[in-house]
C-alpha positions as CSV (number, residue, x, y, z in Angstrom):
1,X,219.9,118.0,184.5
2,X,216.9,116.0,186.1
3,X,214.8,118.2,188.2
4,X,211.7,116.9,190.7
5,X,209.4,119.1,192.6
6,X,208.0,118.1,195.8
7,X,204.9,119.7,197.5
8,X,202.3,118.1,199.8
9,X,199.9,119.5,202.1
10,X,198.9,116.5,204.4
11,X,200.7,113.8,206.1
12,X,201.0,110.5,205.0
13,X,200.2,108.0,207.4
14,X,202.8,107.0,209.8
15,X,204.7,110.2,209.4
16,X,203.9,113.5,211.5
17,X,203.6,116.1,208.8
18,X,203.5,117.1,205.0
19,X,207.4,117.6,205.6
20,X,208.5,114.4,206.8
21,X,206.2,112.6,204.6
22,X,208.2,114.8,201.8
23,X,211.8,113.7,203.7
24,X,210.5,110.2,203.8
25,X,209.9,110.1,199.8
26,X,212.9,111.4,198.6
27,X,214.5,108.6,200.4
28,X,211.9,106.0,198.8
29,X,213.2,107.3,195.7
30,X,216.7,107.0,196.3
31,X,216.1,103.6,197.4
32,X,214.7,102.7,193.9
33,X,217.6,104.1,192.0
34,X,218.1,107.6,191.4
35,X,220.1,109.7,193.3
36,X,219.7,112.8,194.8
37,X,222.6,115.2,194.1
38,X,220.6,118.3,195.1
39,X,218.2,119.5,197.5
40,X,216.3,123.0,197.8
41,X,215.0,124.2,201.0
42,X,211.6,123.5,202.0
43,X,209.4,126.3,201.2
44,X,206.0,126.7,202.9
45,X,203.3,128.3,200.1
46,X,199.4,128.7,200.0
47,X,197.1,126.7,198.2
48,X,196.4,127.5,194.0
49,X,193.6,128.5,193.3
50,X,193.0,129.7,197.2
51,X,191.0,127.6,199.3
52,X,190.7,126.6,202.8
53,X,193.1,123.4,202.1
54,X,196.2,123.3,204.6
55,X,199.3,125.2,203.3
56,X,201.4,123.2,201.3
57,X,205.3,122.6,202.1
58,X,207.5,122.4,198.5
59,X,210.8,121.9,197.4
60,X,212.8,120.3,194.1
61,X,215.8,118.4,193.8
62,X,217.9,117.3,190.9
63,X,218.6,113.5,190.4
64,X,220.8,111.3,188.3
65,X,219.7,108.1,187.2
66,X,220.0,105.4,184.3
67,X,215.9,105.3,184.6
68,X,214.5,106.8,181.2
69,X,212.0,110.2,181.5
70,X,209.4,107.7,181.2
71,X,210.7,105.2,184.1
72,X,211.7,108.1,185.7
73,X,207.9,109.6,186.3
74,X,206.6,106.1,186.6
75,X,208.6,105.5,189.5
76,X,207.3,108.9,190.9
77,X,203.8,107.9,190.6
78,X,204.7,104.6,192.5
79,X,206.2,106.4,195.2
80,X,203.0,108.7,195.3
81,X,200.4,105.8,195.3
82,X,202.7,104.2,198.6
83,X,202.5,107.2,200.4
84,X,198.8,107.2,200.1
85,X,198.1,109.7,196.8
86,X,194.7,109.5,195.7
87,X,193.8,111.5,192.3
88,X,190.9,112.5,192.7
89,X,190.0,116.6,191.9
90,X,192.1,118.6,190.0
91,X,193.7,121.0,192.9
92,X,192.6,118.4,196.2
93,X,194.7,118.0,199.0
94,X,197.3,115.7,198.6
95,X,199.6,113.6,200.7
96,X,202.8,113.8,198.0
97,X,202.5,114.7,194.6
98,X,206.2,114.4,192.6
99,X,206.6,116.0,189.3
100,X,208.9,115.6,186.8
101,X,209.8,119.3,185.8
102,X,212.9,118.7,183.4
103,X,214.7,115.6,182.1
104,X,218.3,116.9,180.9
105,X,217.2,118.9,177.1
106,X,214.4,116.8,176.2
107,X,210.9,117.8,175.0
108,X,208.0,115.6,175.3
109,X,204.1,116.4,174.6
110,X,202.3,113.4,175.2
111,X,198.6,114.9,175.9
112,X,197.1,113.0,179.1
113,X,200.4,111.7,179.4
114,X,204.2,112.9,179.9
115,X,205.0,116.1,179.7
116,X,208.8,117.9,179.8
117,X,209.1,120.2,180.7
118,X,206.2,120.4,183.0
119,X,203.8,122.5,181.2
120,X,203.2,124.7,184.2
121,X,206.5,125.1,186.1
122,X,207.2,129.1,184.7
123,X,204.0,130.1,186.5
124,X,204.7,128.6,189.9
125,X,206.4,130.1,192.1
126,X,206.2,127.4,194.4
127,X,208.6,125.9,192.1
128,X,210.9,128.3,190.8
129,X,211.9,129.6,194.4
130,X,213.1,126.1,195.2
131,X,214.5,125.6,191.7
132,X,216.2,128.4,192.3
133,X,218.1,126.9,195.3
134,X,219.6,123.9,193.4
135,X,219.5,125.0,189.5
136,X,219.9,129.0,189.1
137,X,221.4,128.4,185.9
138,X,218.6,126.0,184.4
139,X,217.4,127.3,180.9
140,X,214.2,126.1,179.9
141,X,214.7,124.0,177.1
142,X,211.6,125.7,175.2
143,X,211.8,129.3,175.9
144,X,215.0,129.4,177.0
145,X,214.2,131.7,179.8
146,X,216.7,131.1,183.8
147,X,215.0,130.0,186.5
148,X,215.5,134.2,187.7
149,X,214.0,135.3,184.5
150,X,211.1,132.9,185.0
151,X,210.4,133.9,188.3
152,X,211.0,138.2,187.1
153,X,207.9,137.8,185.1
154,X,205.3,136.4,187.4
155,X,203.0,139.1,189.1
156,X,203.7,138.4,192.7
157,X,205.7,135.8,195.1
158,X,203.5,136.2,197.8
159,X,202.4,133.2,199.7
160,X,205.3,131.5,199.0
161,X,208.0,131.6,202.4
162,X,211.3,129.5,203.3
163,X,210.6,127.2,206.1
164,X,212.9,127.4,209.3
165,X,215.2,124.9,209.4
166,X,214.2,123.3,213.2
């Protein structure tokens, strides 16, 4: 199982909001190759660490694709840079920001480079609630923990809502 999560907190430009320019993406991506088999709500949750940034609008979906985990989160970066992602700050405001959570059972620790799992994904809860959507069963490959364990053991899921779906 291949899983992306989504989240931005700005617009792109050209598009109207952090969710359309998050709609718009996963059809970029599609349009390079993988395919989208899955799709979680949109979930609307508050900046980490707190700040006065804009809410951010998240989600995950689950892909097949012949691209290789490195392909795969090079592809993601493209997409990023083309809908106007700058890295600048740790934690700024972003436009997009894709990140390869899981590539089927592998586990890769490239320090300053990939990472699979993401390193960080059992202490979000901005991306186990849409994980939760479109992979309940997912075991983490290290700890072996469900996506419903994962999210049992985190202190709080506040700030973290499902969008309406207007």
């Amino acid at each position: 199982m291949i899983l992306i999560a989504l989240g931005a907190n700005l617009p792109a430009a050209g598009y109207t909001s952090p969710r359309a320019t998050l709609e718009a993406a996963l059809s970029r991506l599609q349009d390079k190759g993988p395919k989208i088999t899955a799709k979680s709500r949109w979930y609307r949750s508050a900046p980490v660490p707190p700040s006065d940034q804009p809410d951010f609008v998240n989600g995950a979906a689950c892909v097949e694709t012949e691209f290789g985990s490195r392909e795969l989160l090079e592809a993601l970066h493209a997409i990023e840079a083309e809908f106007g992602r700058r890295r600048s700050v740790p934690n700024a405001a972003r436009t997009l920001d894709l990140d390869l959570l899981a590539y089927d059972a592998e586990v890769v620790d490239q320090p300053g480079g990939l990472q699979i799992p993401h390193p960080r994904l059992q202490d979000r809860s901005f991306v186990l609630l849409p994980l939760r959507d479109i992979a309940a069963e997912w075991r983490h490959p290290i700890s072996g923990l469900s996506v419903g364990e994962m999210l049992s053991r985190l202190p709080t899921l506040e700030g973290v809502s499902p969008l309406d779906d207007d």
